[in-house]
KEFINU-696860 format. One record per residue (C-alpha): residue in one letter; x, y, z. Coordinates in steps of 0.001 Angstrom, whole numbers, plus 500000, padded with zeros to 6 digits. Layout:
AXYZ;...
% end
This chain:
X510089481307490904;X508576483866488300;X507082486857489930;X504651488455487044;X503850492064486354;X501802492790483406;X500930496412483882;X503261498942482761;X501569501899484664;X503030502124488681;X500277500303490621;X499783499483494212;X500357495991493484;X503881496769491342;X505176498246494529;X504573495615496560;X506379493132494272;X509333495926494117;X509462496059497402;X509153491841498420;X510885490232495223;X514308491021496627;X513983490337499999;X512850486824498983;X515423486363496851;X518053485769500143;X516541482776500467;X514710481524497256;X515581481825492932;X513259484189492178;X513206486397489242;X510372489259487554;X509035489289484713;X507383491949482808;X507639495684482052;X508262498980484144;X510008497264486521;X513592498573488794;X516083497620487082;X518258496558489942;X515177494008490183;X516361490229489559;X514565489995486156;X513793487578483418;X512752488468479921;X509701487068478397;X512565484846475486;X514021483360478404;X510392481762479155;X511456479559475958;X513742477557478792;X510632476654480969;X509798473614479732;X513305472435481010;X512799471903485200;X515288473640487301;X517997471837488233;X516797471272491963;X512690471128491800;X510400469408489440;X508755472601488534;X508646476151488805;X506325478495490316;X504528480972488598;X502971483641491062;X500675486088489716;X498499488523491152;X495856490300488394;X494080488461486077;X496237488824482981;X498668487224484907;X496688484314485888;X495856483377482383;X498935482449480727;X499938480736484150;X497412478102483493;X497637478130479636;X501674477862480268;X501268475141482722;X497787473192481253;X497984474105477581;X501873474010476822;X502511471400479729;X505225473825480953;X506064472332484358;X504667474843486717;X502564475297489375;X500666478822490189;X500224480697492718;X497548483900492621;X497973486458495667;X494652488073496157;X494061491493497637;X490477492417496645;X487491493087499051;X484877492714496932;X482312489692494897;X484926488175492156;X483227488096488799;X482672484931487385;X485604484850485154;X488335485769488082;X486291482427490042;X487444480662487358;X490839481524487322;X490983481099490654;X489466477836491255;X493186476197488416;X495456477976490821;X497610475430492867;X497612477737495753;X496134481182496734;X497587484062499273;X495149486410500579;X496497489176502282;X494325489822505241;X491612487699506950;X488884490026505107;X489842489232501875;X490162485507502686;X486588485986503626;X485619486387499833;X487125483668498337;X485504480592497335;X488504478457498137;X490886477984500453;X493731480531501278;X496752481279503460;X497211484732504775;X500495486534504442;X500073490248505516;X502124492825503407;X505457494663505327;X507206497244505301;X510807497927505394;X511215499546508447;X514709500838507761;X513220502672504967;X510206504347506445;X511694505299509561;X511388508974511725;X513497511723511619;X514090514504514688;X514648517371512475;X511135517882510884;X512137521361509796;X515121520937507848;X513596518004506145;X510454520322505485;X512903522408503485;X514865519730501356;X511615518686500446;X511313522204499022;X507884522992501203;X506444526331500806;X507431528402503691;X503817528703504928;X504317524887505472;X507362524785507170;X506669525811510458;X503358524381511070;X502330520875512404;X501774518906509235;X498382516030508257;X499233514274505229;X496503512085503050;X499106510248500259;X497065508200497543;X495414509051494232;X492996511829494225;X489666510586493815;X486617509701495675;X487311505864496166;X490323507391497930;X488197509404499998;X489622512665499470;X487176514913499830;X486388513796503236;X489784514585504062;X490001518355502496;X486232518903503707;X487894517682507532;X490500520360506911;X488563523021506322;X486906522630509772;X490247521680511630;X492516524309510276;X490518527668511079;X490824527292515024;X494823525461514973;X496948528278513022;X499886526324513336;X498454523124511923;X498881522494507814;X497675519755505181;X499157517835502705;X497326515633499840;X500340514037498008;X499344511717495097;X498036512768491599;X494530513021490028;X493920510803486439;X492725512668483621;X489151511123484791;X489567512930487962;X490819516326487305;X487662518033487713;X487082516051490849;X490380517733492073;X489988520769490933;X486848521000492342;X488315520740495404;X490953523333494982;X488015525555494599;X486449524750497803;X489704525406499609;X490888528383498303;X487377529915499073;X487951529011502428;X491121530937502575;X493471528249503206;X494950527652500192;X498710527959501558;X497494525819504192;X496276522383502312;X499024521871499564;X498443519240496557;X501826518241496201;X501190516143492910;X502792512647492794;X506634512418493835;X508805508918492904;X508346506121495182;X511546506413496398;X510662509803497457;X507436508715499197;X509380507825502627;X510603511908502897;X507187512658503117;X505710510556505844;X508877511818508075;X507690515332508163;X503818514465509454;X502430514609512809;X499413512641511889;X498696510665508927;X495222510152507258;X493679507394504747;X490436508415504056;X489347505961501658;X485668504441501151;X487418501559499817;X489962499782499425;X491762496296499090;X494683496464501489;X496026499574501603;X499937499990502557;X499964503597503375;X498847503584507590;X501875500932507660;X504002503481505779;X502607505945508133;X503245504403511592;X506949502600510762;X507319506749510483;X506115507397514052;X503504508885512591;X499490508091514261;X496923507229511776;X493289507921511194;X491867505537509048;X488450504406508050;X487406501030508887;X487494499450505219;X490057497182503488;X492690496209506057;X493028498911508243;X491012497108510970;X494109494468510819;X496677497378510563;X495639499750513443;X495063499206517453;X492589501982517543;X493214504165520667;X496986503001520761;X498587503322517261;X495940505639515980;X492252506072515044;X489587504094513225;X486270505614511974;X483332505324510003;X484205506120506054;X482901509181503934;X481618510824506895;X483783514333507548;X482766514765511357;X484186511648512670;X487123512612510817;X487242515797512279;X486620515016515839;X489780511826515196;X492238514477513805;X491526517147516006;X492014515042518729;X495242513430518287;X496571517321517222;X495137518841520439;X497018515849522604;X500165516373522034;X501292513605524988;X498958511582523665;X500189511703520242;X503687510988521141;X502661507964522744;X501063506571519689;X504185507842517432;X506351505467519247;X503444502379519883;X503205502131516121;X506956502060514804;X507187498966516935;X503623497737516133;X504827497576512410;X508473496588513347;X506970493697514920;X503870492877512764;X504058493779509721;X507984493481508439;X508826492693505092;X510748489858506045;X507500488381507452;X506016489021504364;X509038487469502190;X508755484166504744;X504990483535504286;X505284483938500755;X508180481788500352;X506694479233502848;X503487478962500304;X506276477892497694;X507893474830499847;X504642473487500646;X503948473146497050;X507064471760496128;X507251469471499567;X503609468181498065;X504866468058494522;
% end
């Protein structure tokens, strides 16, 4: 199996491959291919494609698996084209009318993997659903919030306040303006409650953010709601262990790992009810689910969980086992591997 990734830049859909490719690879040959990958990732190089043409010693054909576009294309040219002997699998994750050109690629693939029911919804074709996990031995809680406050290097006016994190780019798709304009009506009345927006803003949105940063430090709370810029992945799970409540604001989105993140933490999540989240969440138990772009709902959800503090532990421990039994990676790695063996059991 060839697992493709042809965009350099750290994407949503890298990290998943990072994250599945070697948890497959206990029970399947599977190997990436393309740049900015781990290195510790079981990797081809694009010369070593030159030996495709040869089937592996146990199948009749490899499997290409691709999920963007570019990677798509020279699946079928490879496999219609060339006659390399491949079959191709696309993984879909978007919410949204395909243009005409992605319906095309679609329609040659030999299979297709949506990743929630929603986005099966949008396809024109056939689909089987395999759910992205999380490696729950990874994202896992922690009883000393404050010391890991401190190796995180907090500032001090964070340390010793309840923390609500939003991780993600900064941007409006991402909804993060609903979640700094929540803030400034939570914080003024809970004095030992702090924010945290961790992810960066693209040189298209840097006026966005610092618009933002404007609006909060007129408010007074500017050593209250930190931008933390954007740490290393690796980093990422440090983060979620120091929260009380998590939020993903967005107005969008396709899947969306970061409430899964959140709750194998222990950490609640408000989310809005877009993408997956309506898949991810059991709204009352694991967290909240409301309306997106509106700030009041928001408000009211976050304020809630913080003022409930019973309540909140409740829903702490209801999601870690929510994920740790929906949504593991090795689920993920099965389903995925599963849509291989039916293609090669069908030839």
């Amino acid at each position: 199996m060839i697992a493709t990734n042809f965009k350099r830049r750290l994407s949503g859909v890298t990290s998943t491959l990072e994250r599945v490719v070697p948890v497959q690879s206990r029970s399947v040959r599977i190997a990436a291919l393309g740049p900015g990958l781990s290195a510790d990732l079981p990797r081809i190089r694009f010369r070593d494609l030159l030996g495709g043409w040869r089937p592996p010693s146990t199948r009749e054909f490899r499997v290409w698996h691709a999920r963007r576009n570019v990677e798509m294309l020279p699946g079928w040219l490879l496999r219609d084209l060339f006659r390399m002997p491949l079959k191709v699998v696309f993984t879909s994750a978007s919410q949204r009318r395909h243009t005409a050109w992605s319906r095309f690629l679609i329609s040659r693939m030999d299979a297709v993997i949506s990743t929630s029911a929603r986005t099966a919804a949008y396809l024109r074709r056939g689909s089987t659903v395999v759910r992205h996990g999380i490696d729950v031995e990874v994202f896992r809680p922690i009883a000393d919030k404050p010391s890991a406050k401190r190796a995180l290097g907090l500032p001090s006016s964070l340390v010793d306040r309840r923390l609500v994190g939003c991780f993600g780019r900064v941007r409006r798709q991402k909804g993060t303006d609903v979640f700094v304009d929540a803030m400034l009506e939570v914080l003024p009345s809970r004095p030992d409650v702090a924010a945290v927006v961790l992810g960066r803003a693209t040189e298209a949105h840097l006026g966005f953010q610092s618009e933002l940063k404007r609006r909060v430090a007129e408010a007074g709370l500017a050593d209250r709601i930190f931008f933390a810029g954007e740490v290393a992945p690796k980093e990422t799970p440090g983060w979620y262990r120091v929260l009380e409540l998590f939020v993903a604001p967005q107005r969008w989105e396709g899947f969306g790992v970061t409430p899964l993140e959140a709750m194998a933490s222990a950490v609640p999540v408000v989310a809005t009810r877009v993408g997956a989240f309506e898949e991810l969440l059991v709204d009352g138990v694991t967290g909240s689910l409301i309306p997106p772009g509106e700030v009041a709902p928001m408000r009211d959800a976050v304020a809630g969980w913080l003022d409930d503090p019973a309540a909140r532990d409740r829903a702490a421990g209801a999601a870690r086992e929510h994920v740790a039994r929906e949504f593991s990676l090795e689920q993920e790695a099965a389903g995925i591997n599963a849509v291989y063996e039916s293609l090669w059991r069908s030839g």
